[in-house]
C-alpha positions as CSV (number, residue, x, y, z in Angstrom):
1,X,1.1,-15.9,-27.7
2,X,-0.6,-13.8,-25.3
3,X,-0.5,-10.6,-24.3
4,X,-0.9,-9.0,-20.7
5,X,-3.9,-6.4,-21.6
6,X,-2.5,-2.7,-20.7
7,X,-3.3,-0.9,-18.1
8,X,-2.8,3.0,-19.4
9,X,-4.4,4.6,-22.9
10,X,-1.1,5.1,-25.0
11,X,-2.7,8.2,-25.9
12,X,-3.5,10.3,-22.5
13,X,-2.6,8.0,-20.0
14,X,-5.7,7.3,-18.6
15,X,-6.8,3.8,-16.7
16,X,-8.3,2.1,-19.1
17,X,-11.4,-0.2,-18.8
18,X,-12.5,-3.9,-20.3
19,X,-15.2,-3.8,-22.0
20,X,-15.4,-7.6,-23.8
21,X,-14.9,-10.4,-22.6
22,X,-14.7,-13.6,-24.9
23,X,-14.6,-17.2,-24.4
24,X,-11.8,-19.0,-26.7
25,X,-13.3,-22.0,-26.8
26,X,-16.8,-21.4,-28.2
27,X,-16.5,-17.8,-29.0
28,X,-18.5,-16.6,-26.6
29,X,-18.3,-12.7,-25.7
30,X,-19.6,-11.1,-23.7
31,X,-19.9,-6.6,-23.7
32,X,-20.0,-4.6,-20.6
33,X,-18.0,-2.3,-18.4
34,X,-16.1,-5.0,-16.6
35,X,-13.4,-3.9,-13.4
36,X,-10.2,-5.1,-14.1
37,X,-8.0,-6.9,-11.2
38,X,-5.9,-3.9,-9.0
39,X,-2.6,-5.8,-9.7
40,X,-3.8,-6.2,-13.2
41,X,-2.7,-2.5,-13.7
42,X,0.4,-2.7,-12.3
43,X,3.6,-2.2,-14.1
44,X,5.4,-5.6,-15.1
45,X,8.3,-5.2,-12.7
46,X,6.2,-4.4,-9.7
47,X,3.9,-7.5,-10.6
48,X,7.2,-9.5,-10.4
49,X,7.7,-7.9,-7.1
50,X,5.0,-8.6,-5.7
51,X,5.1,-12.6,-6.2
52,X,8.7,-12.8,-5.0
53,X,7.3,-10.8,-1.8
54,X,4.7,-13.2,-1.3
55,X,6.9,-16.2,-2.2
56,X,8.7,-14.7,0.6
57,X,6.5,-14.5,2.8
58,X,7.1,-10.3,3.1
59,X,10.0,-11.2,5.0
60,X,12.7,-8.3,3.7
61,X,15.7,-10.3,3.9
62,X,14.4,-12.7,2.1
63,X,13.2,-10.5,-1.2
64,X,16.8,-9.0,-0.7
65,X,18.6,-12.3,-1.2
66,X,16.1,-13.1,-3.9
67,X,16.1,-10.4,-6.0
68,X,20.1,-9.3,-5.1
69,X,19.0,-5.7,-3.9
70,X,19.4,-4.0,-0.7
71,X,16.8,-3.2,2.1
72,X,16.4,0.7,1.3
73,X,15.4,-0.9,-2.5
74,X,13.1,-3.3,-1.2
75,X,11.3,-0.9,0.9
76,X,11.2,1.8,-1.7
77,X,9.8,-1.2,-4.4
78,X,7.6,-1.8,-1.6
79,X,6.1,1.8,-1.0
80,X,5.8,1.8,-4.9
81,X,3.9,-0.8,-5.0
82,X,1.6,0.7,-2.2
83,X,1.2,3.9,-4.0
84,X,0.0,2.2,-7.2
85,X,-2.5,0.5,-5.3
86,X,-4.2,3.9,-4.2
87,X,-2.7,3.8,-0.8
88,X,-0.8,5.9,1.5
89,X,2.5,5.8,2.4
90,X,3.5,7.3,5.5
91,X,7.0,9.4,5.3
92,X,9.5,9.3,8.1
93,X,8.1,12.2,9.4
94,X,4.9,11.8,10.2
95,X,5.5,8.4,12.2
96,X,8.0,10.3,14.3
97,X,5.2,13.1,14.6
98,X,2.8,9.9,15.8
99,X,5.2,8.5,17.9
100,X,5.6,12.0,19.6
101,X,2.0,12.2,20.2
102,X,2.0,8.6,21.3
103,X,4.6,9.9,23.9
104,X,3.0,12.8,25.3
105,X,-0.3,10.7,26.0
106,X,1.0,8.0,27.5
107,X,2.4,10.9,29.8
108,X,-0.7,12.5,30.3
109,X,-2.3,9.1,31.0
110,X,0.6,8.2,33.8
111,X,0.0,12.0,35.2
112,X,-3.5,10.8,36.1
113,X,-3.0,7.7,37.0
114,X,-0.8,9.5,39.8
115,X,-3.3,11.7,40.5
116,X,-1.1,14.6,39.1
117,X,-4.3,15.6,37.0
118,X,-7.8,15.1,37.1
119,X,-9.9,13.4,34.6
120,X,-11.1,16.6,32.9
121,X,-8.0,17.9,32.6
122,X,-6.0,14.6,30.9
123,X,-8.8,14.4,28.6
124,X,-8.9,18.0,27.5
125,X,-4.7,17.6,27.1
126,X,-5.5,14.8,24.8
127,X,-7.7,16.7,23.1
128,X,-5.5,19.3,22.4
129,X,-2.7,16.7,20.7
Protein backbone atom coordinates (compact mmCIF):
# COMPACT_ATOMS: atom_id res chain seq x y z
CA UNK A 1 0.00 0.00 0.00
CA UNK A 2 0.94 3.44 -0.53
CA UNK A 3 0.90 6.34 1.28
CA UNK A 4 0.23 10.05 0.08
CA UNK A 5 3.59 11.79 1.40
CA UNK A 6 2.45 14.67 4.03
CA UNK A 7 2.47 17.92 3.44
CA UNK A 8 2.98 19.56 7.18
CA UNK A 9 6.00 18.49 9.88
CA UNK A 10 3.76 16.75 12.70
CA UNK A 11 6.00 18.47 14.88
CA UNK A 12 5.74 22.49 14.09
CA UNK A 13 3.71 22.51 11.22
CA UNK A 14 5.96 23.58 8.76
CA UNK A 15 5.80 22.74 4.69
CA UNK A 16 7.88 20.13 4.43
CA UNK A 17 10.30 19.39 1.59
CA UNK A 18 11.35 15.97 -0.59
CA UNK A 19 14.46 15.34 -0.32
CA UNK A 20 14.81 11.49 -2.06
CA UNK A 21 13.57 10.33 -4.62
CA UNK A 22 13.82 6.49 -5.54
CA UNK A 23 13.01 4.39 -8.31
CA UNK A 24 11.05 0.98 -7.25
CA UNK A 25 12.14 -0.86 -9.89
CA UNK A 26 15.92 -0.79 -9.79
CA UNK A 27 16.39 1.06 -6.58
CA UNK A 28 17.55 3.99 -7.94
CA UNK A 29 17.52 7.18 -5.55
CA UNK A 30 18.17 10.01 -6.10
CA UNK A 31 19.07 13.11 -2.94
CA UNK A 32 18.29 16.66 -3.45
CA UNK A 33 15.93 19.42 -2.47
CA UNK A 34 13.16 18.51 -4.86
CA UNK A 35 9.59 21.02 -5.05
CA UNK A 36 6.74 19.09 -4.41
CA UNK A 37 3.44 19.46 -6.68
CA UNK A 38 1.15 22.65 -5.13
CA UNK A 39 -1.95 20.25 -4.91
CA UNK A 40 0.41 17.76 -3.48
CA UNK A 41 0.05 19.79 -0.16
CA UNK A 42 -3.36 20.07 -0.09
CA UNK A 43 -5.51 18.56 2.43
CA UNK A 44 -7.22 15.18 1.31
CA UNK A 45 -10.70 16.55 1.12
CA UNK A 46 -9.86 19.66 -0.84
CA UNK A 47 -7.80 17.35 -3.33
CA UNK A 48 -11.19 15.52 -3.74
CA UNK A 49 -12.66 18.79 -4.42
CA UNK A 50 -10.72 19.80 -6.66
CA UNK A 51 -11.14 16.66 -9.23
CA UNK A 52 -14.96 16.73 -8.88
CA UNK A 53 -14.63 20.57 -9.82
CA UNK A 54 -12.68 19.84 -12.76
CA UNK A 55 -14.76 16.70 -13.57
CA UNK A 56 -17.27 19.34 -13.60
CA UNK A 57 -16.08 21.48 -15.56
CA UNK A 58 -16.14 24.43 -12.58
CA UNK A 59 -19.61 24.67 -13.32
CA UNK A 60 -21.26 25.17 -9.55
CA UNK A 61 -24.40 23.43 -10.01
CA UNK A 62 -22.84 20.70 -11.10
CA UNK A 63 -20.18 20.16 -7.98
CA UNK A 64 -23.53 20.84 -5.95
CA UNK A 65 -25.40 17.88 -7.37
CA UNK A 66 -22.22 15.95 -7.21
CA UNK A 67 -21.14 16.28 -4.00
CA UNK A 68 -24.98 16.89 -2.33
CA UNK A 69 -23.93 20.45 -0.83
CA UNK A 70 -25.25 23.74 -1.45
CA UNK A 71 -23.78 26.81 -3.46
CA UNK A 72 -22.55 28.94 -0.37
CA UNK A 73 -20.48 25.42 0.42
CA UNK A 74 -19.13 25.10 -2.84
CA UNK A 75 -17.98 28.56 -2.98
CA UNK A 76 -16.57 28.62 0.43
CA UNK A 77 -14.66 24.86 -0.54
CA UNK A 78 -13.80 26.89 -3.41
CA UNK A 79 -12.17 30.03 -1.76
CA UNK A 80 -10.44 27.38 0.52
CA UNK A 81 -8.96 25.85 -1.92
CA UNK A 82 -7.68 29.28 -3.42
CA UNK A 83 -6.21 30.33 -0.13
CA UNK A 84 -4.24 27.06 0.16
CA UNK A 85 -2.81 27.72 -3.04
CA UNK A 86 -1.21 31.11 -1.83
CA UNK A 87 -3.80 33.12 -3.50
CA UNK A 88 -6.22 35.88 -2.74
CA UNK A 89 -9.55 35.81 -2.13
CA UNK A 90 -11.47 38.84 -2.64
CA UNK A 91 -14.29 39.54 0.21
CA UNK A 92 -17.59 40.94 -0.71
CA UNK A 93 -16.44 44.08 0.14
CA UNK A 94 -13.84 44.99 -1.82
CA UNK A 95 -15.59 43.98 -5.26
CA UNK A 96 -18.38 46.26 -4.24
CA UNK A 97 -15.57 48.97 -3.38
CA UNK A 98 -14.26 48.06 -7.27
CA UNK A 99 -17.41 48.06 -8.70
CA UNK A 100 -17.97 51.62 -7.08
CA UNK A 101 -14.81 52.85 -8.55
CA UNK A 102 -15.67 51.14 -11.77
CA UNK A 103 -18.93 53.36 -11.54
CA UNK A 104 -17.53 56.67 -10.93
CA UNK A 105 -15.07 56.29 -13.90
CA UNK A 106 -17.17 55.30 -16.36
CA UNK A 107 -18.93 58.63 -15.14
CA UNK A 108 -16.00 60.65 -15.42
CA UNK A 109 -15.30 59.11 -18.84
CA UNK A 110 -19.14 59.98 -20.11
CA UNK A 111 -18.52 63.60 -18.50
CA UNK A 112 -15.79 64.12 -21.06
CA UNK A 113 -17.03 62.51 -23.71
CA UNK A 114 -19.80 65.29 -23.33
CA UNK A 115 -17.53 67.83 -23.06
CA UNK A 116 -18.68 68.40 -19.36
CA UNK A 117 -14.79 68.23 -18.51
CA UNK A 118 -11.70 68.48 -20.11
CA UNK A 119 -9.05 65.96 -20.54
CA UNK A 120 -6.93 67.23 -17.59
CA UNK A 121 -9.51 67.32 -15.46
CA UNK A 122 -11.09 63.54 -16.08
CA UNK A 123 -7.66 62.25 -15.82
CA UNK A 124 -6.74 63.98 -12.65
CA UNK A 125 -10.54 62.65 -11.18
CA UNK A 126 -9.33 59.23 -12.07
CA UNK A 127 -6.38 59.77 -10.45
CA UNK A 128 -7.81 60.60 -7.38
CA UNK A 129 -10.06 57.16 -7.27
Amino acid sequence: MKYKAPGKCPVCGEKLIITKLGCPKCSTAIEGDFQPCEFCRLPEDDLEFVKVFIKCRGNIKDVEKELGISYPTVRGKLDSVIRSLGFDVPTKESVKEKDQKEVVRNEILDQLSKGEITAKEATEKIKNL
